[in-house]
N, C-alpha and C positions, 0 to 999 in steps of 0.2 A: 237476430237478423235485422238489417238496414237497409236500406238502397241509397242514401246519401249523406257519407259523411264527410269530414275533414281528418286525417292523418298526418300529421309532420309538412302539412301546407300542397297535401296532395287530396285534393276531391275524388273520393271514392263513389262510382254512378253507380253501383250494383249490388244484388246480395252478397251478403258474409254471413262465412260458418266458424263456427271454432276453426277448424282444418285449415281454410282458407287466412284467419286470422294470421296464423301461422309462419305462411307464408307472406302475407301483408304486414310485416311486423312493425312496428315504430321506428326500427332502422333502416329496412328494408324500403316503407315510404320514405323516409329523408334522403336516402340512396338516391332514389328516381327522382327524390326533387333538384336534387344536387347535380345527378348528368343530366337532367333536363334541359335546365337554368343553361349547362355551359354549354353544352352542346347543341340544341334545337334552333337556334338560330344559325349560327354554320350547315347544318344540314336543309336547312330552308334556302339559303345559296345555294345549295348541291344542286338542291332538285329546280329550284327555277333553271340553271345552266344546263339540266338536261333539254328541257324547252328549249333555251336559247338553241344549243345545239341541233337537235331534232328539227326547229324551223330552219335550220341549212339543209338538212338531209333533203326536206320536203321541198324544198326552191329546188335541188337539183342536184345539190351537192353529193358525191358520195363519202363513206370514209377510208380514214388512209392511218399509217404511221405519223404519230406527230414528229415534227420537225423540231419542234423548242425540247423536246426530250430526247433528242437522236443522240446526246452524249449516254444519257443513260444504257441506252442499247449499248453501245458503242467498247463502256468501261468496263475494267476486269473486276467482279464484284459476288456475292455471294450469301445467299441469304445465313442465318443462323443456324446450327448443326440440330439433325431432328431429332428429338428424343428418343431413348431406347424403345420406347413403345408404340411409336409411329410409325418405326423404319420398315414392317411388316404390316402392309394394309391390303393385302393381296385379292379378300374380296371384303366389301360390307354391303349389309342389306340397310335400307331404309325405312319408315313408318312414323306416324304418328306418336303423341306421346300417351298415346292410350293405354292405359295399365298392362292390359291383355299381351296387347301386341308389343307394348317395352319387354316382359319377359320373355316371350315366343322368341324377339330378335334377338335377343342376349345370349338367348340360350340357342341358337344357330350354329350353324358349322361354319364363322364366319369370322374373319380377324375384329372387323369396327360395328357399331351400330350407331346411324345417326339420325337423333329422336328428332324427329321434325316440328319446329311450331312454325313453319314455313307451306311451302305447299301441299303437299298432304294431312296437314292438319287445318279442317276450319276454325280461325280464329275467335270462335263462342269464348265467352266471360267464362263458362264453367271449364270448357274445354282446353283455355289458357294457364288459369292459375292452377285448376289439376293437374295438369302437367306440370309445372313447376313441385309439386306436392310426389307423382309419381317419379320424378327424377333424382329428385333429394333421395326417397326409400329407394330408390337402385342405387345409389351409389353406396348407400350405406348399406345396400344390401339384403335389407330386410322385406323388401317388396314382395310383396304376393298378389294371389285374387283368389277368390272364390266365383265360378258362374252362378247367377243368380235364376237361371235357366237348367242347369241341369246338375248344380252341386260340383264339375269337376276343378280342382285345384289347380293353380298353380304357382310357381315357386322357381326363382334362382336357382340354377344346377352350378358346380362349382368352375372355376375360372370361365365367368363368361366373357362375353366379346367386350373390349373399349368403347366405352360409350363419349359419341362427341355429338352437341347439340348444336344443331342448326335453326338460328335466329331468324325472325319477318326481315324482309328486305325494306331497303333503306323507304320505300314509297308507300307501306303500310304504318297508319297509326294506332290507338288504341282508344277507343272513342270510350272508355267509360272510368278512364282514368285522366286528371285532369291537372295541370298545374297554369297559376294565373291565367285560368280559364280557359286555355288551349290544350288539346289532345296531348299527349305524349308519343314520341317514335315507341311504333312496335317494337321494332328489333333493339332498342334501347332496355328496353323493358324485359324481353327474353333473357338481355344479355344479362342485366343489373343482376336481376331476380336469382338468375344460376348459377352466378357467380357466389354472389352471398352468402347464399343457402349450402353450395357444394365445396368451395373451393379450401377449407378447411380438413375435411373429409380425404378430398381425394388427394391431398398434400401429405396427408397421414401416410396414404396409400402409396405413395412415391409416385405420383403422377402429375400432370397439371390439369388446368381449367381448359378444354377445348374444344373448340367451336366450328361449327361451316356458316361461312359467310357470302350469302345469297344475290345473285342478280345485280352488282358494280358495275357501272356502266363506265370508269373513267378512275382512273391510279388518283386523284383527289379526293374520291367515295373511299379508296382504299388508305387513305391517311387519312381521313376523318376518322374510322374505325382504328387505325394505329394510336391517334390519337387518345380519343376511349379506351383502349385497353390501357397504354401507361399511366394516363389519368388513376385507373382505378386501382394500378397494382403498385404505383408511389402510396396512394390513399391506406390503400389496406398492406402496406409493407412490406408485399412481397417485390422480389426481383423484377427486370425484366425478363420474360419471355416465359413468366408463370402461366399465361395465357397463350396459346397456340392456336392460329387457324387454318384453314382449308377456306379457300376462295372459289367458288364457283364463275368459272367463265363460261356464262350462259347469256350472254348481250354479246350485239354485233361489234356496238364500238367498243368492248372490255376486249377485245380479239386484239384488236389495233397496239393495246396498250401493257400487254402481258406481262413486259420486262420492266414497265414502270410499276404494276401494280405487286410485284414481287419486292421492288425497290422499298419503295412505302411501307411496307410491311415487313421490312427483312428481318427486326430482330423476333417478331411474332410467327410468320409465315412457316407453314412445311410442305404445303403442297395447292396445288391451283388443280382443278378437275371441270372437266368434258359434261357440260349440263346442255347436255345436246337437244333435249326438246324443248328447253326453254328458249335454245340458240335458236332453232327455227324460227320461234313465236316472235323473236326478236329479230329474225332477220327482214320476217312480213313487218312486222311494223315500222322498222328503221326505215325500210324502203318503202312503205305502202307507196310514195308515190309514184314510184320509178317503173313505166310501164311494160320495161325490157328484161324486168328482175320480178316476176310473179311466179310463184312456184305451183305446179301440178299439187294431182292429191298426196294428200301426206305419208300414205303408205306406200309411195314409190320413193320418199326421201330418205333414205334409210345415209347410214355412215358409207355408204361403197360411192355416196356421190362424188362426184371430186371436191366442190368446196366444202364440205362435210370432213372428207377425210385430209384435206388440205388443213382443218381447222385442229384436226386433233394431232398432226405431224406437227403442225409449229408449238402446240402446244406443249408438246415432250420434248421438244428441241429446248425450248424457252425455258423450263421447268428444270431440265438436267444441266446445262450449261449453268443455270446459278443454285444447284445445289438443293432442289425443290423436287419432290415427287411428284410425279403427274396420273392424275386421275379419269381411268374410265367413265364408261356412261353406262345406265341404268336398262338390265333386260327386266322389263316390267311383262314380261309373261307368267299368267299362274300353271302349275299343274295341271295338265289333263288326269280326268277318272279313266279313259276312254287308251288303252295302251299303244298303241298305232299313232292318234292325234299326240298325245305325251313322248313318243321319240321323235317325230316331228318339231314338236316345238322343243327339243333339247337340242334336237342338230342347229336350229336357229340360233340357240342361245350359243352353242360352243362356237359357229362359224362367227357371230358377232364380239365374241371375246377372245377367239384367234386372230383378227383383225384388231382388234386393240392391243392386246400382246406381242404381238407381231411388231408394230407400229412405233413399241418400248414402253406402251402404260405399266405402270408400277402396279397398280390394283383395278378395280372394276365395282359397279354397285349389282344387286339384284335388286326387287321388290319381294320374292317369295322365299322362303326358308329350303324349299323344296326344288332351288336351283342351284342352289349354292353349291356341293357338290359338283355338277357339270361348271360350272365355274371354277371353282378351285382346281379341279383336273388339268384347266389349260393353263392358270398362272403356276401349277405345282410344274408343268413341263416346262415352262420359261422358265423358273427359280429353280430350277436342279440344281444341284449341288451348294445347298445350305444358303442359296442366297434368298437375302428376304426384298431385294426391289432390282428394278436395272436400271437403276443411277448411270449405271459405267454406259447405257444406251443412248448416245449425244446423236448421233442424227448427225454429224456435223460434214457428213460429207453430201448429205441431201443438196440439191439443188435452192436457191433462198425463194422462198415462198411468197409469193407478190400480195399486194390487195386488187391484184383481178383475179388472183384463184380464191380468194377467201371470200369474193363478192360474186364469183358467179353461178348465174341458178343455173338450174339442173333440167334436162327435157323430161318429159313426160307427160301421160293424158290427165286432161280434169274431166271425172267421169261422172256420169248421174249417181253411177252405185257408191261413188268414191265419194258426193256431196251428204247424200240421204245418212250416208253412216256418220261423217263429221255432225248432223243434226242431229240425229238418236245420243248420239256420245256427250255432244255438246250439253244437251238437255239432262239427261240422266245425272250427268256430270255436278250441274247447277243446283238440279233439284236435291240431290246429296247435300255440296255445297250449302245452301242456306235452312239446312236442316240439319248442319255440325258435322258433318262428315267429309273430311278430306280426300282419304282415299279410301279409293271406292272401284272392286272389281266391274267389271262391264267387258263384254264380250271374250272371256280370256283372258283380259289383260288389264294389270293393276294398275288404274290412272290415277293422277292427282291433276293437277290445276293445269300443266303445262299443257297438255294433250285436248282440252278444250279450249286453249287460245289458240291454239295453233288450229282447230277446229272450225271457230267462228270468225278469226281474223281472215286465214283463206279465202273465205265466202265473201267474206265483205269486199276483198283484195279486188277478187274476182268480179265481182259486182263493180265495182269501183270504174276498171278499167275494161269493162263490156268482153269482157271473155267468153265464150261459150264452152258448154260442154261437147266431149266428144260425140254427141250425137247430133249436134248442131242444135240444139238448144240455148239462144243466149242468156246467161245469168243475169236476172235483174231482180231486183228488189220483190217484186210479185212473185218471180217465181221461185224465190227463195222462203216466202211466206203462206207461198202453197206448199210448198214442199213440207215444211214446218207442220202445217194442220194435218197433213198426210200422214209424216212420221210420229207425232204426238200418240196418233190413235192406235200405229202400230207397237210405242212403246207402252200407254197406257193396258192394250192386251197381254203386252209380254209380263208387266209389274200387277197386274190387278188393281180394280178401281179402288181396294182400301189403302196399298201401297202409295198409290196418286195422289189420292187428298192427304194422307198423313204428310208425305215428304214433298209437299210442295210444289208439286210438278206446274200446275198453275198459274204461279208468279214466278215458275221457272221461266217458260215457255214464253210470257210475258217479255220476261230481263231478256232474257234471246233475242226474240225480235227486232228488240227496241236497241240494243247495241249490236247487233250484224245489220240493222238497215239504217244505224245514224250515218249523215252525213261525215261527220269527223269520226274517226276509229278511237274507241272509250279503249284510253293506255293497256289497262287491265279489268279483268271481269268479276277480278273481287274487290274492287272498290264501289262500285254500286250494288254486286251483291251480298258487300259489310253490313250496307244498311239495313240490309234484309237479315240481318245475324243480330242474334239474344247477348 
């Protein structure tokens, strides 16, 4: 074991194990020194042009359809034909790529499973390249676990779900891997690493290499990543469109841009998908400063709003007109024990995927294994009669969908009980977070990262532009920091003082603070709480 070496001109910051070796192999570093080198500088234009951008939002500007690309809209065009084994995505669950829970989802009643080293997984050194380690043994099939806890097994059951791997977004790096001295792109690295290691394997298998590709805020982001893929599949000799993705439209201005980012991506692309809490998180931040677009709490923001469901109609319009499956959004409810609370939250779950159904999504995500079921029941009654998506659902007689329905917020109260809970969630949230866990049940419902910015941004939103709550209490800084010492003590009762100190809650409570009450709103809450990650 080491913590700093040199590999094929890539600085290695951390332990290695045999295992891990494995994974880091001598081509495998030259790999990532090679996309680094051509890519990492294009991508350092990206993200400054996000700023450029972003400082027009905050002068005043809102967004809209571009205009230097209105041919694109415009032309009769169409992305590449999807592969036999896409064309049926009717539901998949999500998760980390934790041993455990890779075979739990595989083994699902579920068409897709997609391992996430994105938001659900915290990006830990251990918790990175094991996944990479767990993903290879599921493709190949041989992955197991033993609990180390109570001895029970587990194992691949036969034809499990497609597994597609979803990469860090373009804004996360990988701080313990280094070439001439600078980080390397996360999502560079998910992407390198899995390809490598699987794309042999699942070629055998009659499949290709595929991916979700997270948080694009602009059809540019989306041909950089076209870029990368051809790159890599000239290199290693395969075809085009050996590599396939799924694009998350979960940014406001990626809303704007749908038909270009299909564009970009057309000989790769098969579907664009509804990453609706992330849209939120990105709708408060696009707009923090716009004082006429501040939204209520967040559990009155559900998909029935109008620019919500305004966002996921153009998206199936957009998506079937070129030939693209269109993606629901995620019921991150878990099982009730309790029988009465548990049809409850299935009516939730069916009424919010008969609204996506309805609507023409082709499939839908869960969080738990033990919804899938009530999900498959409502896409099994859309797909009657042996159809595996509803491609032939165009939308096209809908009325054309403006950027004031996609821009405009939603009424409702911002309430004390609605603030205290985004703080308990928030908190819980973090403390998880820089203690290596992604996703993490809390009240019911399986969060990951999204559901705490959309948490702590609110507050701040609200702070920001002196809102009060419905009780007439105005939100400010102190009283968002009282609240905070309030709720700590009620969550530190609910987890126990040994759960507290172990996971962090301390320097959770800390990072909280200190980015719901900075002046400028911190982009995202796992870049400061990276540094806090092993």
């Amino acid at each position: 074991m080491t913590t700093s070496i040199s590999r094929a001109g890539l600085s290695i910051n951390a332990p290695l194990t045999a295992e891990y070796d494995a994974i880091l192999t001598e081509q495998a570093c030259a790999l990532l020194v090679e996309l680094t080198r051509e890519f990492r500088p294009a991508l350092k234009q990206l993200l400054a042009k996000r700023q450029q951008v972003q400082q027009r939002y905050d002068a005043g500007e809102l967004p809209d359809f571009l205009a230097d690309t209105a041919n694109i809209r415009r032309s009769d065009w169409r992305v590449a034909a999807i592969p036999a084994d896409l064309q049926d995505r009717r539901v998949e669950i999500t998760g980390p790529v934790d041993r455990k829970m890779i075979i739990n989802a595989l083994n699902a009643d579920v068409k897709v499973f997609m391992a996430d080293f994105e938001d659900s997984q915290a990006p830990s050194w251990a918790g990175v390249i094991e996944g990479q380690i767990n993903l290879r043994d599921a493709n190949l099939g041989t992955i197991s676990y033993t609990d180390p806890q109570n001895g029970k097994q587990y194992a691949l059951k036969d034809d499990p779900a497609l597994l597609i791997a979803r990469v860090r977004g373009l804004h996360l790096w990988e701080k313990h891997l280094l070439i001439d001295g600078e980080q390397i792109p996360g999502g560079l690295m998910d992407f390198a690493l899995y390809f490598l290691h699987n794309y042999q394997t699942r070629l055998s298998n009659g499949t290709g290499v595929y991916y979700y590709v997270p948080k694009l805020q602009s059809h540019l982001e989306a041909k950089w990543w076209d870029d990368v893929f051809r790159y890599t599949e000239l290199k290693f000799a395969q075809p085009v469109g050996t590599v396939r993705a799924t694009v998350l439209i979960e940014t406001l201005p990626a809303v704007f841009e749908m038909d270009e980012i299909l564009y970009m991506l057309r000989d790769h692309i098969v579907a664009l998908n509804c990453g609706r809490w992330d849209y939120i998180f990105s709708y408060i931040k696009t707009l923090k400063n716009h004082a006429d677009r501040v939204l209520p709490d967040r559990q009155v923001v559900t998909m029935k709003q109008p620019f919500l469901n305004a966002y996921s109609r153009l998206l199936v319009k957009t998506c079937h007109k070129r030939g693209a499956l269109a993606m629901g959004g995620m019921a991150a409810f878990i099982p009730a024990k309790d029988a009465e609370q548990n049809a409850a939250i299935l009516a939730k779950v069916t009424a919010d995927k008969e609204l996506e159904a309805s609507n023409g999504h082709d499939g839908t995500w869960v969080a738990h294994p033990g919804l899938a079921a009530t999900a498959n029941a409502v896409f099994d009654k859309y797909l009657a009669g042996g159809k595996q998506n509803q491609l032939d659902v165009s939308r096209e007689e809908d009325e054309e969908i403006s950027a004031a329905q996609l821009l405009e917020p939603c009424d409702g109260e911002r309430t004390e009980e609605g603030m205290r809970t985004n703080i308990r969630v928030a908190l819980q949230y973090i403390a998880a977070w820089i203690s290596g866990k992604g996703c993490v049940p809390i009240y019911g419902l399986m969060e990951d990262a999204a559901t705490a910015e959309i948490s702590r941004t609110s507050i701040w939103q609200w702070i920001k532009h002196g809102k009060s709550l419905s009780n007439g209490k105005l939100i400010t800084k102190a009283l968002f920091a009282s609240m905070l010492e309030e709720e700590a003590k009620v969550v530190k009762a609910e987890v126990g003082e040994a759960t507290w100190a172990e996971q962090n809650f301390d320097r959770a409570q800390t990072l909280l603070l200190d980015i719901t009450t900075s002046d400028q709103l911190v982009d995202f809450l796992t870049l400061p709480a990276y540094q806090l990650l092993d």
